[in-house]
C-alpha positions in Angstrom: -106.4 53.5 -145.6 -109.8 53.2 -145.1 -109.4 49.4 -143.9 -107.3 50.9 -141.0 -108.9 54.0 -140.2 -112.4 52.8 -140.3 -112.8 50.2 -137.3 -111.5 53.2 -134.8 -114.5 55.2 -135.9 -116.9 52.8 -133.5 -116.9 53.3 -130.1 -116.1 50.1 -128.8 -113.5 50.2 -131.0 -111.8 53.5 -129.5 -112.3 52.2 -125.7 -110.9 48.7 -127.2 -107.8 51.2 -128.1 -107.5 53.3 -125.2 -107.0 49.6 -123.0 -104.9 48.0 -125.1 -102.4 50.7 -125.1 -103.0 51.6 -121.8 -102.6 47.6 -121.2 -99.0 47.4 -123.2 -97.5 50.8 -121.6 -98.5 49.1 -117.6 -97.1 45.5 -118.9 -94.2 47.2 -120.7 -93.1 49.1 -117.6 -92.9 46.0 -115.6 -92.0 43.2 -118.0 -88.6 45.5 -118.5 -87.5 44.4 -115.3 -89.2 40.8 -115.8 -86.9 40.5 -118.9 -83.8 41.9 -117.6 -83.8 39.9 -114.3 -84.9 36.8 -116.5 -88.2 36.2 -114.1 -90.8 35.1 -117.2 -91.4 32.0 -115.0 -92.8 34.2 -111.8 -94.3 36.5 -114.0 -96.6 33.7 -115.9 -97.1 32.4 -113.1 -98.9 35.4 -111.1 -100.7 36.4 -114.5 -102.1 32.2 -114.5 -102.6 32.7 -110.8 -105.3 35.5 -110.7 -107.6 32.9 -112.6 -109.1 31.3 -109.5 -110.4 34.5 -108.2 -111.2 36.3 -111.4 -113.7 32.9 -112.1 -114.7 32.7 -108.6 -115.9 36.6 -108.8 -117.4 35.9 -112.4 -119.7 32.9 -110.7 -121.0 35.3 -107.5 -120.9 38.5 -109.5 -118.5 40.6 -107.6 -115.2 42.6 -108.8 -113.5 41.0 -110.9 -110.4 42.6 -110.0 -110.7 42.2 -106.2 -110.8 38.3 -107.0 -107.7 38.8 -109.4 -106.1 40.7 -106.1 -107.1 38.3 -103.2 -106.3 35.3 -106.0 -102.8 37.0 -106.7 -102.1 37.4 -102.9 -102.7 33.1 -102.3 -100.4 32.3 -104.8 -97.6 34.8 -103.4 -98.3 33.6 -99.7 -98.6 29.8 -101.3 -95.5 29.9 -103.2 -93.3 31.8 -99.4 -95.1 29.2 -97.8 -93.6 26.0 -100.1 -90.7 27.5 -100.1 -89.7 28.0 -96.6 -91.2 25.1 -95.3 -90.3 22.7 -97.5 -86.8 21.6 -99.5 -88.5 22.5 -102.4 -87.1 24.9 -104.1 -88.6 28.4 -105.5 -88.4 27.4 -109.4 -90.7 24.1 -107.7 -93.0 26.0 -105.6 -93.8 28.3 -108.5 -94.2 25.4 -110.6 -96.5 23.5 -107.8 -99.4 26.8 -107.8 -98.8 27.4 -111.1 -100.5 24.2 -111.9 -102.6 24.1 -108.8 -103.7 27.4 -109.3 -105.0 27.6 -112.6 -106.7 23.9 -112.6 -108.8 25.0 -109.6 -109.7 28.7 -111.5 -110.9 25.9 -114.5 -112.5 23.7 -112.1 -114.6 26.7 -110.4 -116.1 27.8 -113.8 -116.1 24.6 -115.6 -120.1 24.8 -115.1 -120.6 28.0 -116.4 -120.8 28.1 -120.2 -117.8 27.8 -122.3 -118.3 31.5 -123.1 -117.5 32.4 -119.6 -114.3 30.6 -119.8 -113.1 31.8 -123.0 -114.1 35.7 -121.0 -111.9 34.6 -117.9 -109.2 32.9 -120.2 -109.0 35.5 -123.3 -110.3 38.5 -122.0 -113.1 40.5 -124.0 -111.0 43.8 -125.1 -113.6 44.6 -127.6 -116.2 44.5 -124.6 -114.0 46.8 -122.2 -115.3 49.8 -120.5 -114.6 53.5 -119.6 -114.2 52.1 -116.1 -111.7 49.7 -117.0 -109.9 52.4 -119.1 -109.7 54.6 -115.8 -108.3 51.8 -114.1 -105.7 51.2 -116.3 -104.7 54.8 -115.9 -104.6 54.5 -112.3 -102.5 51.3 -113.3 -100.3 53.4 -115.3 -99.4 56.4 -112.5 -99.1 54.2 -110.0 -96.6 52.0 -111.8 -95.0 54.9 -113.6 -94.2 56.5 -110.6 -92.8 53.4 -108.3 -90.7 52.5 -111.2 -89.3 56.0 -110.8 -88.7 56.0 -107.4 -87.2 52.3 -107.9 -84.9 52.7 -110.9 -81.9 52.6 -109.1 -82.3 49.4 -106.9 -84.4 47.8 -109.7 -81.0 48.9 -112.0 -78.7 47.2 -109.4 -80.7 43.7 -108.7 -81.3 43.7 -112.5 -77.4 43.4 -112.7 -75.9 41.5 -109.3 -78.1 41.5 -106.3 -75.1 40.6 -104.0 -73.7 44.2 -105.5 -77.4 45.8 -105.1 -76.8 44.4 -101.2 -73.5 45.5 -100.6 -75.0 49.3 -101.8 -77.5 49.1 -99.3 -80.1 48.8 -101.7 -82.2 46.0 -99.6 -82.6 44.0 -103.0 -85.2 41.4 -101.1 -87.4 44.7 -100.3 -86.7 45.7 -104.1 -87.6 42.0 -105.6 -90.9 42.4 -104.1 -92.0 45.4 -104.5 -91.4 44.1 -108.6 -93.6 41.7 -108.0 -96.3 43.7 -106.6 -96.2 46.1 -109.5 -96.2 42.7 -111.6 -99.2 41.8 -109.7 -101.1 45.0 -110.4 -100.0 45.2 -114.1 -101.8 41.8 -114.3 -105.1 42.9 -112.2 -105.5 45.7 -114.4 -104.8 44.3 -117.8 -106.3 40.9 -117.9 -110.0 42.1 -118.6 -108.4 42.8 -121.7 -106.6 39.8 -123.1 -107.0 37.8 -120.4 -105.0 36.3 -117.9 -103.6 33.5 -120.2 -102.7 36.8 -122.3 -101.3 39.5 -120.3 -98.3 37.7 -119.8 -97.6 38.1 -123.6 -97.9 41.7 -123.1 -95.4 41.7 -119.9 -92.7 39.9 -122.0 -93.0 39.8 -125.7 -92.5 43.7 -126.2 -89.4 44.7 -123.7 -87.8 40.9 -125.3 -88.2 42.6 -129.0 -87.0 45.9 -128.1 -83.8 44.1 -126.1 -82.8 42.4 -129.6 -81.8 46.2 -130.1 -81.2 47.8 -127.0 -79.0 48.3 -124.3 -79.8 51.1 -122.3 -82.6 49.9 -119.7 -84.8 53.3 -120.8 -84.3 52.6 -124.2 -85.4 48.7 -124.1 -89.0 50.6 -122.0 -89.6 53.1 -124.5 -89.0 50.5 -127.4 -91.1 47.7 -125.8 -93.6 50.5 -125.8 -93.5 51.2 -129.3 -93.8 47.7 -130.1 -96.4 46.9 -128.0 -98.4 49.8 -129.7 -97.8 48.2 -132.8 -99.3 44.8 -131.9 -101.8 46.0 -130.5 -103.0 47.7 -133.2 -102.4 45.4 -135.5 -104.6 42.7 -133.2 -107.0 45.0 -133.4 -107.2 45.2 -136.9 -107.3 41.7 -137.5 -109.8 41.0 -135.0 -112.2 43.5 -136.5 -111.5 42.5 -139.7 -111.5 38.5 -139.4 -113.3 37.9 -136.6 -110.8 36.3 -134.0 -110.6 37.0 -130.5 -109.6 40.1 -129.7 -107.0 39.1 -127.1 -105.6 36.3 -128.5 -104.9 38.6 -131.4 -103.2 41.0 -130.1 -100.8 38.5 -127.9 -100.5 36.8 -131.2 -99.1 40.0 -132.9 -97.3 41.0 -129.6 -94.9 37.4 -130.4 -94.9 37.3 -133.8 -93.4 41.0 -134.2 -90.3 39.3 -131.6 -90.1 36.5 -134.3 -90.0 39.5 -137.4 -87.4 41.9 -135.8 -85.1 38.4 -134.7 -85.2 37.6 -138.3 -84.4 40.9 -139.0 -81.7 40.8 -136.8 -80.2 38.2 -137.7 -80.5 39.0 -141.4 -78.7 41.7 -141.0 -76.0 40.7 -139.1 -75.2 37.8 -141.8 -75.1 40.5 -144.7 -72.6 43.0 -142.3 -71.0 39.7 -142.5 -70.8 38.8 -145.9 -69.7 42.3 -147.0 -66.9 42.5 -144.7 -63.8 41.9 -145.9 -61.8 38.7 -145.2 -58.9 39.1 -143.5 -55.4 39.4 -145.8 -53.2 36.1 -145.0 -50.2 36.4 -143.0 
């Protein structure tokens, strides 16, 4: 008991905590959505995006987080602008500053020490702040209370956008105001794990809780749950082996998806095996 309870007892530790979960219920609340409308690709794609700006900000010492905004809103104008203006196709564009994006974030920091990459990159959630706690607060109201106001369009794109349309439910106005609380689940979580990171956070708990799911609230408050549980179990094995503190917890955040699929499927093949065969004809 005391190997668990004992690393919480620091105060780095606590804050380290207090973001993470903070972290996992902002990412959960959005990467619901992500899952259900089957948008990992934009999704990774924004949280690779932000790395320009966040390593640009890093190298002249302003907010990190107004880089990771004003990086975040280039690759959404960049990827409209491919799109529109080109026969490439969306999938393509988001593929094109995907790549572009996050070899130019390397290339801006690639002569600062590899310490400052591996902060940009990873994150430093043993190193986070009260000020980055209250920011992820913010994070969470604000999200909390858009996905509110938006369950019911969210609920109808998620399903058939052509139906969401037909309902009146303006499902291009909807789309993007997902990807704008996407954006802002990324801004406010990657000091934490880092933007190569957050994405685990956005997907791998809503996927694990939809193994088991089916009720949209219930695949939230499940992705929660499991996101809690990775993330304290990073924690743990950060403080106790020494790894990063990021990577850990995205680390624990897919390997719990792998455990409760292998539970899944193990216990779908013993329902199996004990039902009984059908009697011949």
């Amino acid at each position: 008991m005391e190997w668990l309870t004992d690393p919480f007892r620091l105060g780095f530790m606590q804050e380290a905590l207090k973001a993470s979960l903070l972290a996992v219920v902002v990412c959960s609340m959005v990467g619901t959505w992500v899952v259900l409308r089957g948008l990992a690709f934009i999704g990774d794609a924004l949280a690779h995006g932000v790395i320009p700006g966040v390593a640009l900000a890093q190298l002249l010492g302003f907010s990190l987080v107004l880089g990771a905004v004003g990086s975040a809103l280039v690759m959404a104008a960049g990827v409209t602008l491919v799109n529109r203006r080109s026969r490439v196709g969306e999938d393509a564009a988001i593929g094109l500053l995907f790549v572009g994006m996050l070899a130019v974030g390397v290339i801006i920091i690639s002569g600062s020490s590899s310490r400052d990459l591996t902060t940009v990159l990873f994150g430093s959630i043993l190193a986070v702040s009260s000020s980055d706690v209250v920011l992820l607060v913010a994070a969470t109201v604000v999200i909390g209370v858009a996905s509110l106001v938006l369950h019911r369009p969210l609920l109808a794109l998620a399903f058939n956008a052509e139906k969401a349309a037909a309902l009146g439910m303006r499902p291009g106005l909807t789309h993007a105001a997902l990807m704008v609380m996407v954006t802002i689940a990324v801004v406010t979580s990657f000091q934490a794990v880092g933007t190569l990171m957050v994405f685990a956070l956005i997907v791998a708990p809503p996927a694990t809780a939809a193994l088991f799911a089916r009720r949209v609230t219930t695949v939230l408050v499940g992705g929660v749950v499991a996101g809690w549980v990775a993330a304290l179990a990073g924690l743990l094995l950060s403080f106790h082996a020494g790894t990063a503190g990021g990577a850990s917890i995205a680390a624990c955040t897919v390997g719990l998806f792998f455990v409760a699929l292998g539970a899944k499927e193990a216990t779908e093949a013993l329902r199996n095996h004990r039902r009984p065969a059908p009697m011949p004809a």
